[in-house]
KOLMI-352657 format. One record per residue: residue number from 1; residue in one letter; y, z, x of N, C-alpha, C, O in turn. Coordinates in nm, 2 decimals, always signed. Example, Ala and Ser with C-alpha at 12.3 -4.5 7.8 and 13.67 -1.06 7.14 Angstrom:
BEGIN
@nr->1, rest->A, n_c2->-0.57, n_c3->+0.78, n_c1->+1.32, ca_c2->-0.45, ca_c3->+0.78, ca_c1->+1.23, c_c2->-0.33, c_c3->+0.78, c_c1->+1.32, o_c2->-0.33, o_c3->+0.85, o_c1->+1.42;
@nr->2, rest->S, n_c2->-0.22, n_c3->+0.71, n_c1->+1.28, ca_c2->-0.11, ca_c3->+0.71, ca_c1->+1.37, c_c2->+0.00, c_c3->+0.79, c_c1->+1.29, o_c2->+0.11, o_c3->+0.80, o_c1->+1.34;
***
This chain:
BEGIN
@nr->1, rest->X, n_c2->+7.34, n_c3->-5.29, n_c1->-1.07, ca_c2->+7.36, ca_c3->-5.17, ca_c1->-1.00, c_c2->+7.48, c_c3->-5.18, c_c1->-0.90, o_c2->+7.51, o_c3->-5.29, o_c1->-0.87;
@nr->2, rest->X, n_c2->+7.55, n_c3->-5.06, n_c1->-0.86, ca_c2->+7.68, ca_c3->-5.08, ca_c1->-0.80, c_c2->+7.58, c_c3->-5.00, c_c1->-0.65, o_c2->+7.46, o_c3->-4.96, o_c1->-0.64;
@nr->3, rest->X, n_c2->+7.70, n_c3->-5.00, n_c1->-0.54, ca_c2->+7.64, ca_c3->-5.00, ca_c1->-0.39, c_c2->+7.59, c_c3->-4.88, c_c1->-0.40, o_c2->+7.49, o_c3->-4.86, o_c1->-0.33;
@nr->4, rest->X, n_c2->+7.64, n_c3->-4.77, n_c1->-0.46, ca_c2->+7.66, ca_c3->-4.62, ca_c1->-0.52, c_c2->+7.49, c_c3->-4.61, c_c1->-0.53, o_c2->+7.41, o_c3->-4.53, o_c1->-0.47;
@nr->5, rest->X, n_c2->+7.46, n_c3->-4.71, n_c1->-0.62, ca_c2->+7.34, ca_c3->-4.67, ca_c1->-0.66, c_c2->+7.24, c_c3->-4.69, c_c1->-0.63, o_c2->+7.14, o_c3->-4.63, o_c1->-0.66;
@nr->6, rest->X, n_c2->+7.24, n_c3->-4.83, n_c1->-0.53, ca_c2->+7.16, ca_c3->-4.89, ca_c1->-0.49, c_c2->+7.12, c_c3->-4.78, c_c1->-0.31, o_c2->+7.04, o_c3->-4.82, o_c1->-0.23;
@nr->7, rest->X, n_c2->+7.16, n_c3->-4.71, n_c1->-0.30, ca_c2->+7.20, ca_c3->-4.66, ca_c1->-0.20, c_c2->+7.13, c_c3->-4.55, c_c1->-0.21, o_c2->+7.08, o_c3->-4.49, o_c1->-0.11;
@nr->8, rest->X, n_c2->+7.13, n_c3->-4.52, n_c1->-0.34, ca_c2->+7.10, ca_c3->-4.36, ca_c1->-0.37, c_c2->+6.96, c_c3->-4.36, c_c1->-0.38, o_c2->+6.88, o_c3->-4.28, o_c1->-0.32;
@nr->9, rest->X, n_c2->+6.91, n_c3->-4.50, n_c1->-0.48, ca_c2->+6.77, ca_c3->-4.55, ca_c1->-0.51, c_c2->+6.72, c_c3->-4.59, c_c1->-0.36, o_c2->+6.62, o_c3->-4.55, o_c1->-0.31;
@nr->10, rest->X, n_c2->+6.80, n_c3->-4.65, n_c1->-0.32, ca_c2->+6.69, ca_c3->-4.67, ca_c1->-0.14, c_c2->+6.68, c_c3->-4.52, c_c1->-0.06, o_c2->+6.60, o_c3->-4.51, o_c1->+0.03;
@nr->11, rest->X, n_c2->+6.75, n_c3->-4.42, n_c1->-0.08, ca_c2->+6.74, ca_c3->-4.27, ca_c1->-0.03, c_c2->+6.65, c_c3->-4.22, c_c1->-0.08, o_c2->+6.58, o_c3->-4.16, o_c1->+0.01;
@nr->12, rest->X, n_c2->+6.61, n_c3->-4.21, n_c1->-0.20, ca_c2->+6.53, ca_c3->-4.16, ca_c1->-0.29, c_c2->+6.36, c_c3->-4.24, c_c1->-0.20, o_c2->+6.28, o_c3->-4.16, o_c1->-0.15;
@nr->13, rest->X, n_c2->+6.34, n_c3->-4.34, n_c1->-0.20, ca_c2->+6.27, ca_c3->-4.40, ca_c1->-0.15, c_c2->+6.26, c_c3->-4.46, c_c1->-0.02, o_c2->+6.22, o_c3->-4.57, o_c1->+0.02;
@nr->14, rest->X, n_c2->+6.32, n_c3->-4.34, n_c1->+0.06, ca_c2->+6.31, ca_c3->-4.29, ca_c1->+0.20, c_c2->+6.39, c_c3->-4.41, c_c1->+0.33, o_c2->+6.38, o_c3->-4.40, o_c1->+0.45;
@nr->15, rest->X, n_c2->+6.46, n_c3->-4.49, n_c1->+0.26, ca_c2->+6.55, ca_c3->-4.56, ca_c1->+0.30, c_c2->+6.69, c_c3->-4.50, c_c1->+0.29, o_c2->+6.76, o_c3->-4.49, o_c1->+0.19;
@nr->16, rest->X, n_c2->+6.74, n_c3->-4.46, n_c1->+0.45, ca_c2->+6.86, ca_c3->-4.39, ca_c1->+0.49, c_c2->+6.93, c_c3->-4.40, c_c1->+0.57, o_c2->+6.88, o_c3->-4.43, o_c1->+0.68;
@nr->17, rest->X, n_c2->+7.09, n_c3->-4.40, n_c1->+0.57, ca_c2->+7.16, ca_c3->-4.40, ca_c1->+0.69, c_c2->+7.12, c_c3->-4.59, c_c1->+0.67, o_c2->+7.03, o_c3->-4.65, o_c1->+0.74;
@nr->18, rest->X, n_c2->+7.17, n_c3->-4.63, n_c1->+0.60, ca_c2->+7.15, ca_c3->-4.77, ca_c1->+0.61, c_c2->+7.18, c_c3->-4.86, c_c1->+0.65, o_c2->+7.11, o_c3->-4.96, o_c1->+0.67;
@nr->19, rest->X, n_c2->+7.35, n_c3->-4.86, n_c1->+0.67, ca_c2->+7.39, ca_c3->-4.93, ca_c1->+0.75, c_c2->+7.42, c_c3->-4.94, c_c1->+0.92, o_c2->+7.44, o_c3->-5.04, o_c1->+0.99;
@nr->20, rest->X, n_c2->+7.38, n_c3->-4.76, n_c1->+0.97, ca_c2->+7.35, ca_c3->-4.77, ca_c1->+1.12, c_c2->+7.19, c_c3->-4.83, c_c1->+1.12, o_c2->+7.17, o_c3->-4.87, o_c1->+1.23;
@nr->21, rest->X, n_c2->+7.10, n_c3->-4.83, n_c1->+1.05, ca_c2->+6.99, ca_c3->-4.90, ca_c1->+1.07, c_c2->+6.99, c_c3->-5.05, c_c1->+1.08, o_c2->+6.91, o_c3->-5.11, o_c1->+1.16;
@nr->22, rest->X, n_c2->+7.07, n_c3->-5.08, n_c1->+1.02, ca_c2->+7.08, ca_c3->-5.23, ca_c1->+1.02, c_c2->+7.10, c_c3->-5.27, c_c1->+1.11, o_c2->+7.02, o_c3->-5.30, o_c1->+1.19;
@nr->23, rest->X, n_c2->+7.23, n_c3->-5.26, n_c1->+1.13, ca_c2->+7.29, ca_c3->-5.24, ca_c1->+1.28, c_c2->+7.22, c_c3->-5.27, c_c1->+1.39, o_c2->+7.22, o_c3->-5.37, o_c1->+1.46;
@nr->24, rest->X, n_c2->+7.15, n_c3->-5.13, n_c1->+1.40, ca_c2->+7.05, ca_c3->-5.10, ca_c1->+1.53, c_c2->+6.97, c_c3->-5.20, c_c1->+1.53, o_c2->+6.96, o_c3->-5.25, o_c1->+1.65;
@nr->25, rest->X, n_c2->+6.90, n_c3->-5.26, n_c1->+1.41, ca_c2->+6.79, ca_c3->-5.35, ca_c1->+1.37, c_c2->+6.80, c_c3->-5.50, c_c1->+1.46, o_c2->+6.73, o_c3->-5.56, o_c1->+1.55;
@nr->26, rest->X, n_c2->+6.96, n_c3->-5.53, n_c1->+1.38, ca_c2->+7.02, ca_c3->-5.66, ca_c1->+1.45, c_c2->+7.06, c_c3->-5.70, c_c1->+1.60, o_c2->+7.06, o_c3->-5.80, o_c1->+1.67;
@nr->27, rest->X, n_c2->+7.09, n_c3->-5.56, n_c1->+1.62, ca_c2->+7.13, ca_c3->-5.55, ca_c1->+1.77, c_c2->+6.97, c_c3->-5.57, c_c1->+1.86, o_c2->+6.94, o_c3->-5.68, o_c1->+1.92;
@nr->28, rest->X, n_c2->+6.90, n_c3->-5.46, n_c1->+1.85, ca_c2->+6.77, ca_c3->-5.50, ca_c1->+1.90, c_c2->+6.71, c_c3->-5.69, c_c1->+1.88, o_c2->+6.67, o_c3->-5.76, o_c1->+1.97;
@nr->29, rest->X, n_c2->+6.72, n_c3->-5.71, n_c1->+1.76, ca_c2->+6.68, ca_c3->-5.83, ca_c1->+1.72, c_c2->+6.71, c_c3->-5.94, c_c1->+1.79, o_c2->+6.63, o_c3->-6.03, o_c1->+1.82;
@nr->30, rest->X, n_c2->+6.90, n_c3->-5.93, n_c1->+1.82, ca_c2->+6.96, ca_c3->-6.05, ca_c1->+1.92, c_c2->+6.95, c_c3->-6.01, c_c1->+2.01, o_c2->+6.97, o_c3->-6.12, o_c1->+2.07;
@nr->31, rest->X, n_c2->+6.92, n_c3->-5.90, n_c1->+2.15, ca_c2->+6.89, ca_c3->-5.88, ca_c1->+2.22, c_c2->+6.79, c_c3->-5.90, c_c1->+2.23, o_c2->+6.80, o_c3->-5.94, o_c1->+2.34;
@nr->32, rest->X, n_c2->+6.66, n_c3->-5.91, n_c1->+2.21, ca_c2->+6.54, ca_c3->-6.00, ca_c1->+2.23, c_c2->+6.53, c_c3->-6.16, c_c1->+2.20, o_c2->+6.46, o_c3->-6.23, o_c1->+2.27;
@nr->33, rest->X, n_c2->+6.59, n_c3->-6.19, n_c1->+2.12, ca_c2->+6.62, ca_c3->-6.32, ca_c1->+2.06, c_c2->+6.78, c_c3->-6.38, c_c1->+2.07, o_c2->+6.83, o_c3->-6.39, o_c1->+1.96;
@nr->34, rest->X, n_c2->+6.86, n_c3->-6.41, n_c1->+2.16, ca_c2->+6.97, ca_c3->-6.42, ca_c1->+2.15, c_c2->+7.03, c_c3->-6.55, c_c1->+2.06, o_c2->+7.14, o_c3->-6.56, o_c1->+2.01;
@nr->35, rest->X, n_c2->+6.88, n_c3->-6.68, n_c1->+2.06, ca_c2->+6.91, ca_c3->-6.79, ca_c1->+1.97, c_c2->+6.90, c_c3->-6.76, c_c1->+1.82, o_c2->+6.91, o_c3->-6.85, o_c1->+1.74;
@nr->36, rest->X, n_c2->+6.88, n_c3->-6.63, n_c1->+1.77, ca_c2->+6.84, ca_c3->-6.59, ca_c1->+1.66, c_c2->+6.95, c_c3->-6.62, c_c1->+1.52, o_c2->+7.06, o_c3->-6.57, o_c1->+1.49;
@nr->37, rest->X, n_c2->+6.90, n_c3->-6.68, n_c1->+1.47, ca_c2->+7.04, ca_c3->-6.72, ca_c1->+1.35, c_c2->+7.06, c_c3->-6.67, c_c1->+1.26, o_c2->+6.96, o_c3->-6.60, o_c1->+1.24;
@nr->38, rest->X, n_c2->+7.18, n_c3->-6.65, n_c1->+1.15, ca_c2->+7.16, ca_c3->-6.55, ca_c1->+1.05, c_c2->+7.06, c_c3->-6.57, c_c1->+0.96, o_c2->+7.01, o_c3->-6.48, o_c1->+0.89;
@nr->39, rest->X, n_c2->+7.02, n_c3->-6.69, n_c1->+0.95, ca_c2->+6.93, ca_c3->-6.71, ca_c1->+0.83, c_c2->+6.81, c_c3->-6.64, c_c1->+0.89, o_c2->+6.78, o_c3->-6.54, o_c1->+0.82;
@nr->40, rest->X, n_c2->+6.73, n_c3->-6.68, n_c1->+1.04, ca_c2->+6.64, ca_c3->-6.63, ca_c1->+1.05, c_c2->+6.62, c_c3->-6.39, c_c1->+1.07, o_c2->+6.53, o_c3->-6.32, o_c1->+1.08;
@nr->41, rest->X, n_c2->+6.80, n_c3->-6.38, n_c1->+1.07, ca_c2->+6.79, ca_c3->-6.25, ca_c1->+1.06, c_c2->+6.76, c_c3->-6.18, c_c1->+0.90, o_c2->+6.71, o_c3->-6.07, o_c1->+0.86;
@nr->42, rest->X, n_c2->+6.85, n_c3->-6.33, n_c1->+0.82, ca_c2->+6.80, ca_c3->-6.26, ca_c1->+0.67, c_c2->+6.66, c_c3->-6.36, c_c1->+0.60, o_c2->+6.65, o_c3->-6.41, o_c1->+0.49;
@nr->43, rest->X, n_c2->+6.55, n_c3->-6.34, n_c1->+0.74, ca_c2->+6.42, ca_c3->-6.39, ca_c1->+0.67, c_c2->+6.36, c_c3->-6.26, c_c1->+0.58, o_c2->+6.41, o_c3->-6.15, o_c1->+0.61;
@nr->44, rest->X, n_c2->+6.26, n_c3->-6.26, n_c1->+0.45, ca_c2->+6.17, ca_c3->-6.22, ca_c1->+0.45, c_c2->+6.05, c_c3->-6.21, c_c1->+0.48, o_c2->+5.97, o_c3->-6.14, o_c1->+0.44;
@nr->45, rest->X, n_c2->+6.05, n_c3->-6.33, n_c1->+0.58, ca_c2->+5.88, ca_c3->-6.31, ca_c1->+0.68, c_c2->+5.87, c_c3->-6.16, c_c1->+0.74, o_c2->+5.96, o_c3->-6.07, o_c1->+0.76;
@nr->46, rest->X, n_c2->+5.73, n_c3->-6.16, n_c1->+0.77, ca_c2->+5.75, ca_c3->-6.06, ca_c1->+0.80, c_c2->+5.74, c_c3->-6.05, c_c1->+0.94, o_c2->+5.72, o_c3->-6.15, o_c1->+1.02;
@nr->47, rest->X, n_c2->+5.78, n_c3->-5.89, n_c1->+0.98, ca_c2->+5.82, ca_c3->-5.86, ca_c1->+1.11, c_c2->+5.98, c_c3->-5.84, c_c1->+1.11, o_c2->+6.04, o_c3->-5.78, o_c1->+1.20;
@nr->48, rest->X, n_c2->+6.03, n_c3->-5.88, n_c1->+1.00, ca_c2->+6.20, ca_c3->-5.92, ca_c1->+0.99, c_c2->+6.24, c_c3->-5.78, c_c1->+0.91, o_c2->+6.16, o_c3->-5.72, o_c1->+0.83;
@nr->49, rest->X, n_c2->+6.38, n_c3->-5.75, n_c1->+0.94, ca_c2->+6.46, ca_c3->-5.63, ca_c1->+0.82, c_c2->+6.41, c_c3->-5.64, c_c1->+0.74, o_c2->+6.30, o_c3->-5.59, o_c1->+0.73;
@nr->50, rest->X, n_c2->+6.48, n_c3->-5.74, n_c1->+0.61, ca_c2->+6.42, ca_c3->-5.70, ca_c1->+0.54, c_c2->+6.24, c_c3->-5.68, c_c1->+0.49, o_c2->+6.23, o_c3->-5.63, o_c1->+0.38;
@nr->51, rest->X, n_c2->+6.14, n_c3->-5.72, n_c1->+0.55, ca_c2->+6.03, ca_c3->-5.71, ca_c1->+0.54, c_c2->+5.95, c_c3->-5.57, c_c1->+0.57, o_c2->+5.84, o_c3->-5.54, o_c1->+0.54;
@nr->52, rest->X, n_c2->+6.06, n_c3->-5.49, n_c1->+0.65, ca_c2->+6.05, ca_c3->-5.36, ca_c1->+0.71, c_c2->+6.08, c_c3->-5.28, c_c1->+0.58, o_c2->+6.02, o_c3->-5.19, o_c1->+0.53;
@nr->53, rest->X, n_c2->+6.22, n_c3->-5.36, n_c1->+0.53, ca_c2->+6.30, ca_c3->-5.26, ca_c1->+0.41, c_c2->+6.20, c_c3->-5.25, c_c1->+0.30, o_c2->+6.21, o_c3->-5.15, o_c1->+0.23;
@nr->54, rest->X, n_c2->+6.09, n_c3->-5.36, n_c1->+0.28, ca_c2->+6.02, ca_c3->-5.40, ca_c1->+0.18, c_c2->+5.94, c_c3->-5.27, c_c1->+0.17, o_c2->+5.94, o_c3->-5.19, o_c1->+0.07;
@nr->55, rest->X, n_c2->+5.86, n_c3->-5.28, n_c1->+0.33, ca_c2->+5.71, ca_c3->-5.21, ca_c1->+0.36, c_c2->+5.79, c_c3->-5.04, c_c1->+0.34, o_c2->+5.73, o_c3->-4.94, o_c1->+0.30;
@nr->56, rest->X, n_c2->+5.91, n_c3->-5.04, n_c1->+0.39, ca_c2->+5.93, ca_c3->-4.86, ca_c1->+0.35, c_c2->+5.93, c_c3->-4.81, c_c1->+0.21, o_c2->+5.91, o_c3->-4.69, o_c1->+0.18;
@nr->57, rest->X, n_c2->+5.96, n_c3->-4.92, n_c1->+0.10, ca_c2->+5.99, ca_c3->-4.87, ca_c1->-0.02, c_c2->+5.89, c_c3->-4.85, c_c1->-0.08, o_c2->+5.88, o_c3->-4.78, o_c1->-0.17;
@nr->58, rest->X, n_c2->+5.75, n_c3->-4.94, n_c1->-0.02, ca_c2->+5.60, ca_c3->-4.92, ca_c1->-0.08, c_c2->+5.58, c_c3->-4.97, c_c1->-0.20, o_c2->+5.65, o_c3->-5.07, o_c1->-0.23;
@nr->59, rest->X, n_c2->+5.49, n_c3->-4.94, n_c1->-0.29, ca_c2->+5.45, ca_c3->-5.05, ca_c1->-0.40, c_c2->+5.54, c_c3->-5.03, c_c1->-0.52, o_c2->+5.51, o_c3->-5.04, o_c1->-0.64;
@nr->60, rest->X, n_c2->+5.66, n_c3->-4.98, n_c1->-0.47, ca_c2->+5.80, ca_c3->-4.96, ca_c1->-0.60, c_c2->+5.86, c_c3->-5.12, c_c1->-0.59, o_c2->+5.89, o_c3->-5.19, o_c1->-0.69;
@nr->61, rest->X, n_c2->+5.86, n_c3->-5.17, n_c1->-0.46, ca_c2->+5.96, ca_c3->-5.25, ca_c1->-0.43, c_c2->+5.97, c_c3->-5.39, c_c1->-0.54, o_c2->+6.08, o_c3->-5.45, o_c1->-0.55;
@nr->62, rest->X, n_c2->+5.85, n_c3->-5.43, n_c1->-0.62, ca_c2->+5.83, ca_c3->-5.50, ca_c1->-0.74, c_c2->+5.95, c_c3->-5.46, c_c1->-0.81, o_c2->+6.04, o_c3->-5.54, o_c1->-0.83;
@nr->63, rest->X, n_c2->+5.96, n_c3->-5.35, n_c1->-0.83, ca_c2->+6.04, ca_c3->-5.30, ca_c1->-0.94, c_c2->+6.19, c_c3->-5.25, c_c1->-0.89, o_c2->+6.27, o_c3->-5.21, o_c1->-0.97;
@nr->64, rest->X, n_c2->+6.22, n_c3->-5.26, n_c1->-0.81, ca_c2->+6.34, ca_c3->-5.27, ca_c1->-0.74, c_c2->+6.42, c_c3->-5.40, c_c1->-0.65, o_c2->+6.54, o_c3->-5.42, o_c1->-0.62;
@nr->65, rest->X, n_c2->+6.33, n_c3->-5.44, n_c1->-0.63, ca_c2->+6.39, ca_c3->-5.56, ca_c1->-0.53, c_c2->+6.51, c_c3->-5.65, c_c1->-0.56, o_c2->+6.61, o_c3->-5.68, o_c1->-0.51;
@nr->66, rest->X, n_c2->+6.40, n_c3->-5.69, n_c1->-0.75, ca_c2->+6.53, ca_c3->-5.77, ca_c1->-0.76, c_c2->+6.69, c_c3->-5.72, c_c1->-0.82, o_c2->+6.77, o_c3->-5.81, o_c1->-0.85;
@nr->67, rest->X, n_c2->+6.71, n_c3->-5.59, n_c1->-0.82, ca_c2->+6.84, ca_c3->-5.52, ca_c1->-0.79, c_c2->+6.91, c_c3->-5.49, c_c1->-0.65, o_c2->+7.03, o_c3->-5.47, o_c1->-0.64;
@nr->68, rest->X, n_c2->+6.79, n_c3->-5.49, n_c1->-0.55, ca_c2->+6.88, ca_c3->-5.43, ca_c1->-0.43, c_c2->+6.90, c_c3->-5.54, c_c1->-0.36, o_c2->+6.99, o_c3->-5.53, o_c1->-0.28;
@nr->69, rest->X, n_c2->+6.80, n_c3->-5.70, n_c1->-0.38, ca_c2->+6.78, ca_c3->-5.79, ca_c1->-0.34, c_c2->+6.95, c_c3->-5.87, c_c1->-0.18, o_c2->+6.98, o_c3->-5.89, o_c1->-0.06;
@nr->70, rest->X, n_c2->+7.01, n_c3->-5.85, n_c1->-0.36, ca_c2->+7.17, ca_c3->-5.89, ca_c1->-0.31, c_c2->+7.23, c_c3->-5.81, c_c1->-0.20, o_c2->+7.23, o_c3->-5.83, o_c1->-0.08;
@nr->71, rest->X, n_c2->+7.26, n_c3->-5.71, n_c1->-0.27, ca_c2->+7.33, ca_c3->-5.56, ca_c1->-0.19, c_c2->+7.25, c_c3->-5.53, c_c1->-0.02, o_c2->+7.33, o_c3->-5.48, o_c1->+0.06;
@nr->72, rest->X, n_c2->+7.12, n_c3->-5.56, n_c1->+0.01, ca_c2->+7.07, ca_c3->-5.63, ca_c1->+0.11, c_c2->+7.10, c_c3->-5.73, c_c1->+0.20, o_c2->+7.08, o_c3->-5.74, o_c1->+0.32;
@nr->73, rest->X, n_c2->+7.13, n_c3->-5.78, n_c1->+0.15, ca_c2->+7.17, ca_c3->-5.96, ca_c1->+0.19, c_c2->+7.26, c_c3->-5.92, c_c1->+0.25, o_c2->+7.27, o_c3->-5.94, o_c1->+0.38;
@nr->74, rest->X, n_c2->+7.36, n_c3->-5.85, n_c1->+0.18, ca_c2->+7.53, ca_c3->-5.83, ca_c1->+0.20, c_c2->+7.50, c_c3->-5.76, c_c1->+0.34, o_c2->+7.53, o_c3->-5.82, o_c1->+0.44;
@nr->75, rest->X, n_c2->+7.44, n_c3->-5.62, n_c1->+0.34, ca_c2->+7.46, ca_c3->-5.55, ca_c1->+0.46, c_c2->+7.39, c_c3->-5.58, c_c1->+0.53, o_c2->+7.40, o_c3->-5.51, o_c1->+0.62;
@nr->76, rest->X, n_c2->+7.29, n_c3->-5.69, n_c1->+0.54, ca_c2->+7.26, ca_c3->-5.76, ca_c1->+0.69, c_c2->+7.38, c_c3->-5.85, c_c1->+0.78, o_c2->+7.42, o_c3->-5.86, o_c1->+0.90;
@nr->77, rest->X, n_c2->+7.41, n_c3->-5.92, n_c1->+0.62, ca_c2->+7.54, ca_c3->-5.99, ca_c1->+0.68, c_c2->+7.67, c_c3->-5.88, c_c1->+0.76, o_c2->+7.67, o_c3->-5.87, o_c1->+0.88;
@nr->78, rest->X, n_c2->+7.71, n_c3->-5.84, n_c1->+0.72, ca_c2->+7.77, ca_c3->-5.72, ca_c1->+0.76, c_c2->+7.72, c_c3->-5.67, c_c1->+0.89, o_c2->+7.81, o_c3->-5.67, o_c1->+0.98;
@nr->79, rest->X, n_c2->+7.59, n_c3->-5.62, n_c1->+0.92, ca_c2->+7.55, ca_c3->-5.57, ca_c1->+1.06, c_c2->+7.55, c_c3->-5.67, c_c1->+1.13, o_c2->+7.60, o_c3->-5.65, o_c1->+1.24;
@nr->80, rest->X, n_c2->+7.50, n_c3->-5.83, n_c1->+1.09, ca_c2->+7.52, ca_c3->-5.90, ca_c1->+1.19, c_c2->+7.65, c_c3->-5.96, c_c1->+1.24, o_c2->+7.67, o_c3->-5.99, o_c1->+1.36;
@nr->81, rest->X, n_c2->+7.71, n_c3->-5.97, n_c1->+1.15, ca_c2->+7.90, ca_c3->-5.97, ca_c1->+1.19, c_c2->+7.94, c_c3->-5.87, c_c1->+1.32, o_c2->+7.97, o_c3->-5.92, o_c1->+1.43;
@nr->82, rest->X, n_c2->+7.93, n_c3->-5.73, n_c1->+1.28, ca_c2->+7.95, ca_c3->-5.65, ca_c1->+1.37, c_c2->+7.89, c_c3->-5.67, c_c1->+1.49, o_c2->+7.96, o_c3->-5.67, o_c1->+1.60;
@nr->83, rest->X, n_c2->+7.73, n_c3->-5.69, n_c1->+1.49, ca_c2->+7.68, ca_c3->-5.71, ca_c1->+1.63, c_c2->+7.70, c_c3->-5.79, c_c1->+1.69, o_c2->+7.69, o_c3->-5.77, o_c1->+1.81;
@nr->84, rest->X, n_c2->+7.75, n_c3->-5.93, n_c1->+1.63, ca_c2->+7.80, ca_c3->-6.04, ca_c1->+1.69, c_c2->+7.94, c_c3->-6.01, c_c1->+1.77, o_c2->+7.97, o_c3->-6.02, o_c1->+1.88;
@nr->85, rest->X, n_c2->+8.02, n_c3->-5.97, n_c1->+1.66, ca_c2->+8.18, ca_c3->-5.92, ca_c1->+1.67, c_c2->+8.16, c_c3->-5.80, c_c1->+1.84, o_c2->+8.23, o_c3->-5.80, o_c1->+1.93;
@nr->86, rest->X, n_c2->+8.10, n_c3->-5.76, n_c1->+1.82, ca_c2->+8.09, ca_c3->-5.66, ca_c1->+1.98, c_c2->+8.04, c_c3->-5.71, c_c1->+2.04, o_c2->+8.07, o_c3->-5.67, o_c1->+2.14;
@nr->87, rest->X, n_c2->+7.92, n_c3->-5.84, n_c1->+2.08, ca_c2->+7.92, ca_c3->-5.91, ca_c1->+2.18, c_c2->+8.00, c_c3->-5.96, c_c1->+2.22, o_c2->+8.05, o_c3->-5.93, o_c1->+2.33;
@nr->88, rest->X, n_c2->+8.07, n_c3->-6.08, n_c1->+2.13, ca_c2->+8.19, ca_c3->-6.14, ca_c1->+2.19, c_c2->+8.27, c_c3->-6.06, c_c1->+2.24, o_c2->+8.33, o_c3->-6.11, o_c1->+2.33;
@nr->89, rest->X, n_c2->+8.31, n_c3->-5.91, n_c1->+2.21, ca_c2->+8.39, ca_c3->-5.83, ca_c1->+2.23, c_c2->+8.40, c_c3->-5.80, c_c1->+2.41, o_c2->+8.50, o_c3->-5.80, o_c1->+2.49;
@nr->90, rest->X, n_c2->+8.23, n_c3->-5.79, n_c1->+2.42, ca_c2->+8.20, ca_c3->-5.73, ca_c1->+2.57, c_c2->+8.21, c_c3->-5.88, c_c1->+2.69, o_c2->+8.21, o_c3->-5.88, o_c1->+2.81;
@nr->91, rest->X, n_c2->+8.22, n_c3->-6.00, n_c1->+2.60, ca_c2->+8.24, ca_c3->-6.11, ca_c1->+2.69, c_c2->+8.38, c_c3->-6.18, c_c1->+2.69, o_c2->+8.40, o_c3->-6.29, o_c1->+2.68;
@nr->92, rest->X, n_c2->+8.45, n_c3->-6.09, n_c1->+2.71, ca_c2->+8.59, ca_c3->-6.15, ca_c1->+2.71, c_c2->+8.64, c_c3->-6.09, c_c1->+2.82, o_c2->+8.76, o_c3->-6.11, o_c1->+2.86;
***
């Protein structure tokens, strides 16, 4: 699946606006947690993004996961870049 579609299929299944979610996710997340590392940002335990991303897609997510699995990964990485990248931003 390309980002196109993976995007469309998480819309479809009430996952939207996905990359300001993330975002918001991580920001909240290091702001409670500021030792928080990326690995523990891209846990699937739960309580974590993606475990949230899991619980909104409902009992489809068997059947999608391991397509959006990656494309996931990426835009956590990505939100947490950014959130990080505007911390350092505000401490200089």
């Amino acid at each position: 699946m390309n980002e196109k579609q993976i995007l469309q299929v998480l819309a479809q299944l009430g996952v939207s606006n996905l990359a300001n979610a993330l975002t918001a996710g991580v920001a909240v997340l290091l702001a409670t947690n500021p030792a928080a590392t990326d690995a523990d940002l891209l846990s699937e335990d739960e309580g974590t993004l993606k475990h949230t991303i899991r619980k909104k897609i409902g009992w489809l997510v068997d059947l999608v996961w391991p397509s959006i699995q990656g494309y996931l990964d990426q835009a956590i990485r990505t939100a947490i870049a950014t959130v990080r990248g505007e911390a350092q931003g505000e401490n200089i």
